[in-house]
Structure formats: C-alpha cells, structure tokens
TIDRENFI-189621 format. One line per field, with one value per residue: residue in one letter; x negated, y, z negated of N, C-alpha, C in turn. Coordinates in steps of 0.05 Angstrom, whole numbers. Atoms other than C-alpha are relative to their C-alpha. Example, Ala and Ser with C-alpha at 12.3 -4.5 7.8 and 13.67 -1.06 7.14 Angstrom:
2
res = A S $
n.x = -18 16 $
n.y = -24 -24 $
n.z = 0 1 $
ca.x = -246 -273 $
ca.y = -90 -21 $
ca.z = -156 -143 $
c.x = -18 15 $
c.y = 24 22 $
c.z = 0 -14 $
***
This chain:
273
res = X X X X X X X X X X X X X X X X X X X X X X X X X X X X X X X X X X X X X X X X X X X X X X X X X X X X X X X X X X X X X X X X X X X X X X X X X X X X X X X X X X X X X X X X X X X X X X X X X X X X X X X X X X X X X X X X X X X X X X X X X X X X X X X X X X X X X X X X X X X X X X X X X X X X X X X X X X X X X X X X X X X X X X X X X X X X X X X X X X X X X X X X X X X X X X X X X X X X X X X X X X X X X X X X X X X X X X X X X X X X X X X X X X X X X X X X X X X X X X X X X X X X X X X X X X X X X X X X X X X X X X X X X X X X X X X X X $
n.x = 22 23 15 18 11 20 -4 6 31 9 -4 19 23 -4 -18 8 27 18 5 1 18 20 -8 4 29 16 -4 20 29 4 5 30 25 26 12 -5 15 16 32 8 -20 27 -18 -1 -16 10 -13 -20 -14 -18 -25 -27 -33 -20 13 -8 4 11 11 15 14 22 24 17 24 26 28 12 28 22 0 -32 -25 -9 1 -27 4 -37 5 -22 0 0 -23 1 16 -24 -23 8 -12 -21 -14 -27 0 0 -32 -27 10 -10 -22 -11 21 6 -19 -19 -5 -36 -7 -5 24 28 8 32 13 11 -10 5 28 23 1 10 11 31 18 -8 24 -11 20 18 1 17 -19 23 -17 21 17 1 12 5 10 -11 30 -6 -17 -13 0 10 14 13 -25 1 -29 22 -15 10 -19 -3 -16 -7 5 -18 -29 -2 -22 -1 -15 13 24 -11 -8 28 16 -21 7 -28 -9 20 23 -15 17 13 33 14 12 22 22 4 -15 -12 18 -4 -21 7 20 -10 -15 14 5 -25 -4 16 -10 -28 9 1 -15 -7 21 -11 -34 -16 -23 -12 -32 -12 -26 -1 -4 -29 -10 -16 6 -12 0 -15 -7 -22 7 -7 10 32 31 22 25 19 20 16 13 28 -3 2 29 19 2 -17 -1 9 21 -23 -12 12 -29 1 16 19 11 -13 10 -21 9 26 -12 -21 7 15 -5 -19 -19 -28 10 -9 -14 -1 -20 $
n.y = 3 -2 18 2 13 24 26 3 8 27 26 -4 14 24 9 7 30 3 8 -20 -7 26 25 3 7 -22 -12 9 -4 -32 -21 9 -6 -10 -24 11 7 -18 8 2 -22 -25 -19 -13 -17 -30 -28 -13 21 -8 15 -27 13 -23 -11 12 29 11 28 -11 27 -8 -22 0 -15 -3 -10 -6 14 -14 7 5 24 3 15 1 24 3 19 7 11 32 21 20 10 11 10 14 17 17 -8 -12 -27 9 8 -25 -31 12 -5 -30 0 -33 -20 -17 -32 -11 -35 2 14 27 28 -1 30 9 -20 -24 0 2 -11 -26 -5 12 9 -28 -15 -25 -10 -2 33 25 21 18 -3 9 -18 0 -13 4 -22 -5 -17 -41 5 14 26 14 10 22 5 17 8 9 -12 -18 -19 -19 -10 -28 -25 -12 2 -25 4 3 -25 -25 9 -4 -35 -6 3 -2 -36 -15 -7 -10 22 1 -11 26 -11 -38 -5 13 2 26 17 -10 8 23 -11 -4 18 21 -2 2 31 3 -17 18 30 -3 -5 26 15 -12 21 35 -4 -6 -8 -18 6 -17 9 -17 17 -3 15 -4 -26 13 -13 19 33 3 -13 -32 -13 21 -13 6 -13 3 18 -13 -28 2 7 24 18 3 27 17 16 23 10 -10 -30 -23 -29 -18 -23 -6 18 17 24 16 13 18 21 15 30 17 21 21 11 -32 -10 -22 -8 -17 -17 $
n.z = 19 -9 -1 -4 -16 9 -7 -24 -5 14 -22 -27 0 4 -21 -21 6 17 27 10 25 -6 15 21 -3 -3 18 26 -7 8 34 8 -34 17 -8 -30 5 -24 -15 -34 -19 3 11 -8 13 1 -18 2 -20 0 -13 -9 6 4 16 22 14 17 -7 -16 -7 -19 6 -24 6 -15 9 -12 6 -25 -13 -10 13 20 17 17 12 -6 23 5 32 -1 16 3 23 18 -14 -9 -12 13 32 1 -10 -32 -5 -4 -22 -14 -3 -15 -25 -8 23 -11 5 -7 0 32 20 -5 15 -1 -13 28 19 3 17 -21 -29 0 32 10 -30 -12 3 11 -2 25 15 -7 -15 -19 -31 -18 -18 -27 5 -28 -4 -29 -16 -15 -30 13 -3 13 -3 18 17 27 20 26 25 10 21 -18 10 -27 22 -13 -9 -16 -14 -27 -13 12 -14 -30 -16 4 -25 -18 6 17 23 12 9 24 21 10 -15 2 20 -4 -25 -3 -9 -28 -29 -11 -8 -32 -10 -3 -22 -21 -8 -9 -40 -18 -2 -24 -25 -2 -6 -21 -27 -1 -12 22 -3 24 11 21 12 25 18 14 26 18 30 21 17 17 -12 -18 -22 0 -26 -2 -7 -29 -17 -27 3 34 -4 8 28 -2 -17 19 19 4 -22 -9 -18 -30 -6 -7 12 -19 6 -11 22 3 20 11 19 -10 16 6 -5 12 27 6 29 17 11 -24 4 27 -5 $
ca.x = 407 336 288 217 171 114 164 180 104 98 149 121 61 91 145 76 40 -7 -26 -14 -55 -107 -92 -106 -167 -199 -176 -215 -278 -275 -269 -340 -381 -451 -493 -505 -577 -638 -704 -731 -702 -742 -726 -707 -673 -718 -690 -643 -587 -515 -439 -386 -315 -253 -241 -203 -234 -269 -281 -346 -384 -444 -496 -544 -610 -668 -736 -774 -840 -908 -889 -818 -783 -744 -740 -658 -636 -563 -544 -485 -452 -475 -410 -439 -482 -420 -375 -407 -381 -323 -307 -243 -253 -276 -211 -167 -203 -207 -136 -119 -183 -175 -155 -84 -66 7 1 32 -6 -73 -77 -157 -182 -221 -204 -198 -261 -305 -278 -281 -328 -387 -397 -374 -429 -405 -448 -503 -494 -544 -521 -550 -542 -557 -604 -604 -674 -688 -743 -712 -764 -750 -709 -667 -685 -696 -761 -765 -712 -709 -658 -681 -638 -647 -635 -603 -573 -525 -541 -475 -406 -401 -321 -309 -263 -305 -371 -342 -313 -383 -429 -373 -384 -311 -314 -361 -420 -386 -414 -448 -498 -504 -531 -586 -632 -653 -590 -567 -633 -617 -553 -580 -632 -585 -540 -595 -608 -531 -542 -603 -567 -506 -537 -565 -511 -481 -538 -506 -430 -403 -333 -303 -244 -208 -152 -114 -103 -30 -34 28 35 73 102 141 147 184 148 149 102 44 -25 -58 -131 -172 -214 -272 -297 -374 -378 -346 -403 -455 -434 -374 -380 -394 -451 -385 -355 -370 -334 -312 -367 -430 -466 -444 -479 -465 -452 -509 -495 -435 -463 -528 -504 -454 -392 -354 -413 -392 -333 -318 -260 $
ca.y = -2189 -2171 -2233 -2222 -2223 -2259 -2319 -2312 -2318 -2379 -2417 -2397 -2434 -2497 -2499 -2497 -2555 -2517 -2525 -2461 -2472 -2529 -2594 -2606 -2646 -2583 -2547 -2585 -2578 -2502 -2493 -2543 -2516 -2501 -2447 -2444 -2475 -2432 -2483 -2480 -2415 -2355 -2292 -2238 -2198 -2133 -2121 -2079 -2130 -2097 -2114 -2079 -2113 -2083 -2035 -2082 -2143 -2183 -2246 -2219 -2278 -2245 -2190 -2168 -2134 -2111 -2089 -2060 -2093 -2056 -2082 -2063 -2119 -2120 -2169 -2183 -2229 -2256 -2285 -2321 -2341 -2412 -2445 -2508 -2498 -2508 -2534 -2600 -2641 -2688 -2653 -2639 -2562 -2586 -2627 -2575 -2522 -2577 -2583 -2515 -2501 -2424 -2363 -2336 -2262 -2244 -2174 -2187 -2244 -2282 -2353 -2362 -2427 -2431 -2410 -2340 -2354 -2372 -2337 -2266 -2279 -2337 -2348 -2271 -2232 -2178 -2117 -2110 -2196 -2240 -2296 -2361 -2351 -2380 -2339 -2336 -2303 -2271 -2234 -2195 -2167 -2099 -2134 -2169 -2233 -2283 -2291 -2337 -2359 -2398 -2421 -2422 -2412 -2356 -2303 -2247 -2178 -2131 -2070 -2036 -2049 -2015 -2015 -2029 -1956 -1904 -1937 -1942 -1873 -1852 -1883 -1872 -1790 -1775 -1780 -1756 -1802 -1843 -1812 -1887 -1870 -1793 -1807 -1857 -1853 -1916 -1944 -1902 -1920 -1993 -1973 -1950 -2003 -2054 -2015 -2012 -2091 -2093 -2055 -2102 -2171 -2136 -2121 -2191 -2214 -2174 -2209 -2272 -2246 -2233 -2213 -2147 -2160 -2106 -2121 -2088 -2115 -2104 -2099 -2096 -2031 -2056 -2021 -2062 -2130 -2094 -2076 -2000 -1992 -2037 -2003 -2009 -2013 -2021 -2081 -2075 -2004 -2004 -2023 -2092 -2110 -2096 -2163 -2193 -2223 -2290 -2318 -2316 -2251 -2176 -2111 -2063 -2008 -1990 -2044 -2118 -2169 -2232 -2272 -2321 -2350 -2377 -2426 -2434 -2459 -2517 -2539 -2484 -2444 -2420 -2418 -2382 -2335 $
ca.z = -4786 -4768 -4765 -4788 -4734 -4775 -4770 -4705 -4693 -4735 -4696 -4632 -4653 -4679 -4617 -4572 -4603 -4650 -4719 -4757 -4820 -4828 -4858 -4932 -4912 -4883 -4944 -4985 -4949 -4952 -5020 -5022 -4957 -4992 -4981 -4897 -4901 -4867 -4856 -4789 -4769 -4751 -4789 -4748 -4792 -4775 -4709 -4689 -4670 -4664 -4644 -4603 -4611 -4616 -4668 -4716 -4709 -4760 -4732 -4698 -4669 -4618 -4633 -4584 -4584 -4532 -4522 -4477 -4453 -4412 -4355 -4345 -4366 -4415 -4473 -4496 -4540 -4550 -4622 -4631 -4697 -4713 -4740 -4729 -4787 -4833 -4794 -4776 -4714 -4740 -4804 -4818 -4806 -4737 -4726 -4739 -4691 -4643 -4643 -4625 -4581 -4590 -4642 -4623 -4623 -4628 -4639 -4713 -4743 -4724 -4724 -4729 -4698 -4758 -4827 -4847 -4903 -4848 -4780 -4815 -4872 -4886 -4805 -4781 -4766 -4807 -4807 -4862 -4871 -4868 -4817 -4780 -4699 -4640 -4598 -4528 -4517 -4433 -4405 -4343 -4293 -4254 -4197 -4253 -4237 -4297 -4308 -4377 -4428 -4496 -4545 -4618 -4690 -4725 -4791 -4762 -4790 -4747 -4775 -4728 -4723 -4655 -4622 -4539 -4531 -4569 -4539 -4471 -4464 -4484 -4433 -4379 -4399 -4421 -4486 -4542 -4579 -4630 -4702 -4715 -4653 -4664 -4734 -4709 -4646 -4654 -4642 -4585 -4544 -4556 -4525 -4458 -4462 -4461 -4411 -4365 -4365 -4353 -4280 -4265 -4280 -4242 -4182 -4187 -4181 -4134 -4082 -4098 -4081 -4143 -4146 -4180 -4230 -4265 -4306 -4366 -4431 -4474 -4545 -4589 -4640 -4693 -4756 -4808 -4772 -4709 -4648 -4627 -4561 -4525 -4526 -4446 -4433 -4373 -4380 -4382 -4388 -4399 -4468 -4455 -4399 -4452 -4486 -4461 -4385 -4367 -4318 -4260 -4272 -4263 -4288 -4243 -4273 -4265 -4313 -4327 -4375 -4381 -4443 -4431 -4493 -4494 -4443 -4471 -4541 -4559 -4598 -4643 -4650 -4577 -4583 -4650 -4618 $
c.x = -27 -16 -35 -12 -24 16 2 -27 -15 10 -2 -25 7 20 -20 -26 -21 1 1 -20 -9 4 -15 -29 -25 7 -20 -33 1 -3 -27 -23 -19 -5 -11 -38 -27 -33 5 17 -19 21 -1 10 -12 5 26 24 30 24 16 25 18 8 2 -5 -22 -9 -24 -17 -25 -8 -20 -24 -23 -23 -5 -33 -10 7 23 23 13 12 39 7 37 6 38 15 1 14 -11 -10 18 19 -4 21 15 12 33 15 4 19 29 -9 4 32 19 -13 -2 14 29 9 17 7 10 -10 -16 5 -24 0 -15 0 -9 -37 -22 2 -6 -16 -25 -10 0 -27 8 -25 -11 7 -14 13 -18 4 -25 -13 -8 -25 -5 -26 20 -11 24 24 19 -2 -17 -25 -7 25 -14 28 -9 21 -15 17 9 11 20 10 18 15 0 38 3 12 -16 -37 -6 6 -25 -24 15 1 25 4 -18 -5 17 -27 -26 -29 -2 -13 -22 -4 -5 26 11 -33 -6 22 -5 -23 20 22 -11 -10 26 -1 -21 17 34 -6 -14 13 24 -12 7 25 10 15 14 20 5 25 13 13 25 -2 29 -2 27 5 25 19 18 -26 9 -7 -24 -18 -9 -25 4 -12 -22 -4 -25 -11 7 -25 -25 3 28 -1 -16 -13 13 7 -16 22 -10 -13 -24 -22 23 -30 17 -2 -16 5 16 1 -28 5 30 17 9 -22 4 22 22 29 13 $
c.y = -3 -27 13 -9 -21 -32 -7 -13 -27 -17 1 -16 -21 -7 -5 -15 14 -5 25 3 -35 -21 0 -12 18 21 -10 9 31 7 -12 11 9 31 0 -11 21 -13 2 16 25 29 28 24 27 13 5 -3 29 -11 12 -22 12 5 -23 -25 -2 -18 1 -33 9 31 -1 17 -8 8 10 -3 14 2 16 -1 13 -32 -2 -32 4 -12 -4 -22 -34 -23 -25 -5 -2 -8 -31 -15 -29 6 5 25 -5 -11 16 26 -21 -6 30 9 33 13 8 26 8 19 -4 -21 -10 -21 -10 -37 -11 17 21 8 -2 18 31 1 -16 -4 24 15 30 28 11 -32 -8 -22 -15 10 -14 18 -10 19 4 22 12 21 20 -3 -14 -25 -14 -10 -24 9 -14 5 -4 11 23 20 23 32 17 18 19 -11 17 -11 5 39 20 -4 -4 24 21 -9 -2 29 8 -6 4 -28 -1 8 -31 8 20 -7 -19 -10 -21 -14 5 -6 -27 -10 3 -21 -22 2 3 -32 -11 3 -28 -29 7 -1 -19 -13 -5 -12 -12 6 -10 3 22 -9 10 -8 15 -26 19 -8 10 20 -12 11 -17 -17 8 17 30 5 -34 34 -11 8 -8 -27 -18 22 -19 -11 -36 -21 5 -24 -16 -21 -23 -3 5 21 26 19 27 28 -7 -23 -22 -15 -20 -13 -31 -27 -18 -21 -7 -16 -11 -2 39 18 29 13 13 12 -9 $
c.z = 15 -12 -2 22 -2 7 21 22 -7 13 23 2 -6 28 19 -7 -7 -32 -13 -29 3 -18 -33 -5 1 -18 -20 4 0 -18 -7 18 -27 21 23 -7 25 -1 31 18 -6 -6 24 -4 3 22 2 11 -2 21 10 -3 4 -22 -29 -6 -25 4 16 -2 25 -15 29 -7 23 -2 20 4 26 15 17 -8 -25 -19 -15 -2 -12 -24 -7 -29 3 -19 -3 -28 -32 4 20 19 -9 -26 13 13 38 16 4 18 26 14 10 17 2 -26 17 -9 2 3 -27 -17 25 -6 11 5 -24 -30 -9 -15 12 27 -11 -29 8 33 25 -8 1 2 -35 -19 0 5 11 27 12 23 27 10 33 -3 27 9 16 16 -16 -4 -28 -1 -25 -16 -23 -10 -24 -23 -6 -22 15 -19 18 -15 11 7 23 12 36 3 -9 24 27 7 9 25 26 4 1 -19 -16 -16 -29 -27 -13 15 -4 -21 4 25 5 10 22 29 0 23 30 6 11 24 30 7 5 27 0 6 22 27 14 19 17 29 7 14 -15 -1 -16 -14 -17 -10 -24 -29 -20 -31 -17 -17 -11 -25 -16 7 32 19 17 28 0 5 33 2 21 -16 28 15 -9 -25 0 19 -13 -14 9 18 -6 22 26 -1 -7 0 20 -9 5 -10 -2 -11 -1 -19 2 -21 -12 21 -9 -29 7 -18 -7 -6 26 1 -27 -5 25 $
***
C-alpha cells in the first residue's frame, strides 16, 4: 500500500521538532491583522522596482530597482517585504515563525514560516501589489566602492515577476529574452543596469578575497504524491547574483550582488523565506 507523500512530509516535520501549522493563538490574529498601516513612508510606487525568484514561487520577499546618476554612479535600491509591519515582535504569529526559524521545501508540500495569508499574499510582494518594504538605498561610484547608504520604509510596487532560469540563460547569451523583457525596454535596461552594478560590487569584492562558490540545487518533480525525477541547476547563474548573494559570498559568473538587505533590516522582515 502506497503512502501519500504529503504525510510523509508532515511527519518529517513533526519527527524534527517543527510546528507544521500555527497554533490557534496565531490563528486568531490572522483572521484580525488590520489594514498594513502606511504613515511615515515615502511613496515610491513610480519606480520601476522588479523581482526574479524561481518560477513558482509566491512567497516573494525582495524587489530591486536602479538608476543611473551624471556622474557614473549608480543609484540601487533594495526593498524588502516588511512583515514586521503586521507581524509585530511577540505576537503569536511571531512565536510560531520563531519556532521554526525558516520556510521548509519538501518538493511536495511547503511549510511557510509564516502563514500562507501573509507569506504569499498581504506581506508577498506580489507583482502589480501595493506593499510596505524595507529599503536598502546605495550610491555605488565607478570603482564600486560604497559611497552613501540609507535605510528608510517605503510604498513600493513590483511591476515584474521576473524567474532566476529564463533571466539567467538570457544575460549568460544561451537562451532567448524572456517575452516579459522583449515587450518593455524599460525593463530590460534596468536589467543591465543592475547587472552592471553586480560586476562593480563583484570585483569589489574580489580586492578583498572573496571566495567563488558554485553549487547545484535538487528539486523534486512530482506527479500524484510519488516522486518521478529531481530537476538540477547550477547555482547561481547570473540572474541569482542580481538579487540573491550575501555581503560574504560570490557566484561563480560574471556579476554578483549582494543582498544588502537582509543585513541592513531586522526581525522577520529579513527573514520572510
């Protein structure tokens, strides 16, 4: 007799000391959360923020968006979904994310750190939402080097769902321009803007003695509860060092960004996913 693998999955999570669904307490407060509150937040909703992920997520928690200034420089700005702003430190919600400390990915169910209503919905910076975030704002001069920062709330919209493998194949030159950038200019020359302030902060950081680290990532293909094949990338192609690295690491391509924001802001707003 075949065994669902959803359950399988469920007691995999309770055999390793997590919480599979959120206590009754944090049930309650979900069905009351108000409306996320927006004084003393600057609206930004007119530029041209956007998200790469992979293709199927939902739980999107970072946007990004650059500029280009006289000089050079360039102007990019980092916006990260700001759970805190309904998810206050000691709530309930907060207790039960605390308790698990991360989403888990089984390949056949999700169990979201924070509940589904909020991780792919009121705090997911869905595209065409209006969302709070926290903004990580840099200039970065010619040679890469940091010249000025801030941290400031803000309205945000991300006007592009973009995905890591279509977006990667693409600035990598084996594979053709996903139809999202062919149909708007604008968004494909935020695209190279932002992949050109990827090389500067790489090469940065390269000075410093940085370290390459390629790795592949295994996901599960799955067809009525029974596992069939794993999927293999690369990680990362180009596409992920547009938004994923951290301040220590560096992707074995040409470009590397790091997520800036996930040490400039605090609490579950960083960690989201």
């Amino acid at each position: 007799m075949s065994i669902p693998l959803e359950r399988v999955a469920l007691r995999a999570m309770v055999d390793n000391g997590f919480q599979p669904e959120p206590p009754a307490s944090a049930r309650r407060e979900l069905a009351a959360l108000p409306d996320t509150p927006r004084d003393g937040v600057r609206d930004l909703r007119q530029l041209r923020w956007s998200s790469i992920d992979n293709v199927t997520s939902k739980d999107l928690d970072q946007i990004e968006v650059a500029e280009s200034m006289p000089d050079g420089a360039i102007r990019l700005r980092i916006g990260i979904a700001d759970v805190d702003a309904l998810v206050p430190k000691g709530s309930a919600i907060d207790g039960h994310a605390a308790e698990n400390s991360t989403s888990v990915y089984t390949g056949i169910s999700v169990f979201p750190m924070l509940p589904d209503a909020l991780s792919t919905d009121r705090t997911s910076l869905l595209e065409g939402g209006e969302r709070i975030v926290v903004v990580t704002e840099l200039e970065i001069g010619a040679d890469g080097a940091i010249r000025r920062h801030d941290l400031y709330r803000a309205l945000a919209v991300n006007h592009a769902k973009l995905d890591y493998e279509s977006v990667g194949a693409w600035l990598e030159g084996h594979g053709p321009q996903p139809d999202t950038i062919a149909a708007d200019d604008s968004l494909e020359a935020q695209l190279w803007l932002q992949d050109r302030a990827a090389g500067l902060l790489k090469r940065l950081r390269e000075r410093a003695g940085v370290l390459d680290l390629d790795t592949v990532e295994a996901t599960p293909v799955a067809r009525d509860g029974v596992i069939e094949s794993l999927r293999v990338a690369r990680i990362p192609n180009v596409s992920h060092t547009l938004s994923t690295r951290r301040p220590g690491a560096s992707g074995g391509t040409r470009s590397s960004m790091p997520a800036v924001a996930e040490v400039a802001s605090s609490g579950w707003a960083s960690t989201m996913t």
